[in-house]
N, C-alpha and C positions, 0 to 999 in steps of 0.2 A: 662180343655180343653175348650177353648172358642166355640170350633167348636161342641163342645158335648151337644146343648142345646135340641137340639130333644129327642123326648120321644121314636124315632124309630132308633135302633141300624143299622137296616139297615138302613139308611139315610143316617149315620154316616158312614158306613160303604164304600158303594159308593161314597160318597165324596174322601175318603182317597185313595180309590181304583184308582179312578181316576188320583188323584194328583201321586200315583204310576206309572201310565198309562206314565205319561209323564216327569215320572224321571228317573227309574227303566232301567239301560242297557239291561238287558233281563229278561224274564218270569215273569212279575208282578202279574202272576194269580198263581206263585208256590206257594201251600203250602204244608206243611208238616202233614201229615197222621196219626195220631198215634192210632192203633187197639191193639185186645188183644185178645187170644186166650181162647178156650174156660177153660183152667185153670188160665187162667189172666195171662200171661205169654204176658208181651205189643212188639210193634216192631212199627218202625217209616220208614216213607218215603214220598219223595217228590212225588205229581198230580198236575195235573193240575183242577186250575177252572174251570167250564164250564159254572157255572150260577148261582144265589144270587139273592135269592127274599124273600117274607116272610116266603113262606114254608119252604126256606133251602137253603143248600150250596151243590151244585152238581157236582160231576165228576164220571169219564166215566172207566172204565176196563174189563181184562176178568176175569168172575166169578169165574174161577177155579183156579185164582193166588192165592197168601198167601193171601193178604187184602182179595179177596172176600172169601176164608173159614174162619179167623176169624171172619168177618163180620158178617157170618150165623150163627156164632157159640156166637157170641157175640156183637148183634147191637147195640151197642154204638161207638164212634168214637170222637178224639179230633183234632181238626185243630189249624194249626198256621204259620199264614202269617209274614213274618217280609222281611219291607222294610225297607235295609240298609241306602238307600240315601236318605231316609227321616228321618232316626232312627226314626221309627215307628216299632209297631208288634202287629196286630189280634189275639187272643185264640180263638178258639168256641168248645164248649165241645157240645154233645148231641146224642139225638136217633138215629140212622140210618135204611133207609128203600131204598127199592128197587124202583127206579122209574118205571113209567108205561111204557110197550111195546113201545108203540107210540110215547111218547119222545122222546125214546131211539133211534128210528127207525128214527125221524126227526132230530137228532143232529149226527147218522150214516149218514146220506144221505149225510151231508154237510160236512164231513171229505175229504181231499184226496185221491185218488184213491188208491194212495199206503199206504196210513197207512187204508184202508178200507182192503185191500190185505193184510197187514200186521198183520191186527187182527183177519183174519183167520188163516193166517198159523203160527204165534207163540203161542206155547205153554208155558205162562206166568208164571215162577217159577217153570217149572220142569226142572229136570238134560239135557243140549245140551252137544254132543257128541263132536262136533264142528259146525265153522261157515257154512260148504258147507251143512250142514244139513239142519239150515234156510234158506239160501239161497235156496236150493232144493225144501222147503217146498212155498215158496215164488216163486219160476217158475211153480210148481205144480197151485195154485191157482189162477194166473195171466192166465196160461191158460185155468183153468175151466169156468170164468169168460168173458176172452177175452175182448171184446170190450161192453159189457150186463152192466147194474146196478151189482152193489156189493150189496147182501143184507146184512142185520148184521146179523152177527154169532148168535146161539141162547145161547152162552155160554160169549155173550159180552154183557152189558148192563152198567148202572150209578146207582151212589146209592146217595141220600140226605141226610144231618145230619140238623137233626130239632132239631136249638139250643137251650138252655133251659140256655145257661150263654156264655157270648159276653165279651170278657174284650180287652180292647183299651191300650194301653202303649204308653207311648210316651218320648223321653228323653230327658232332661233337664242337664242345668248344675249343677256341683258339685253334682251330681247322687240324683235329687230333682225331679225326673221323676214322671209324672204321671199318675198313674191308675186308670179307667173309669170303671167299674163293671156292665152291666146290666144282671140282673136274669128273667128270664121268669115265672110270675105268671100270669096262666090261661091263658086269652089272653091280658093281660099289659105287660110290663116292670118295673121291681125296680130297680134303681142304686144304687151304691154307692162307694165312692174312698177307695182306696186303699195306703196303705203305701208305699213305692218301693221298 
């Protein structure tokens, strides 16, 4: 990968991000989630990014969904972004931890009114009876709120996976694709390619 000469995965990483930014029909920040319960019993789903730096790769839920109990039950987490119209695709496997209050509270703040409303009154992975129920639950808290700040829920927060292995993919003709492997030692990076 000529673009893989940085020593810094995240470098790499925002590059491509970018180049997604303005290929990508929609949600260039989806990736796909993959947790595991506390018997290792794994399950996979689409979030969204919220933010990428060196400490980690962040997105946002409510804590009593299925992701946030295995999460607690088992903080490790693997991501994987794959940008079709680039044929490109992100791994990141690593620890996961709870980000801080104040984050949470700053990246609450700048949501929509209604998905701020909305992350009160759904209850994220439990049995709905039917639709009039969210929606019930959703006029309930629209008017506790009224026209006031939304605070965030105390059962809503984000959580960051601090990678410890970055793998890059990218596809090639005659399936000659290449993989970029960096591993987190200490505070370096090692790479190394991968077969396809």
């Amino acid at each position: 990968m000529n673009d893989a000469s940085s020593e810094n995965p995240l470098a790499l990483f925002h590059l491509w991000l970018k180049e997604a930014e303005a290929s990508e029909p929609s949600d260039p920040t989806a990736m796909a989630l993959a947790t595991a319960d506390g018997d290792g019993a794994p399950s996979v789903r689409m979030v969204l990014l919220k933010h990428a730096d060196e400490a980690g790769f962040v997105f946002y839920t409510n804590l009593e969904s299925r992701k946030g109990g295995e999460l607690k039950a088992n903080p490790r987490a693997a991501l994987c972004f794959h940008w079709k119209s680039l044929r490109r695709q992100v791994r990141v496997e690593g620890a996961v931890a709870p980000v801080a209050d104040r984050e949470a509270d700053e990246y609450f703040a700048t949501r929509q009114r209604q998905s701020q409303i909305g992350a009160w009154a759904s209850q994220q992975s439990q049995p709905l009876v039917g639709l009039f129920e969210l929606e019930r639950r959703v006029a309930q808290y629209a008017a506790k709120f009224g026209l006031g700040k939304v605070p965030r829920p105390p059962f809503w927060s984000g959580f960051r996976v601090t990678p410890r292995r970055i793998e890059f993919w990218r596809e090639r003709p005659f399936r000659l694709h290449e993989r970029l492997v960096y591993h987190r030692e200490n505070a370096s990076w090692r790479t190394e390619r991968l077969y396809p």
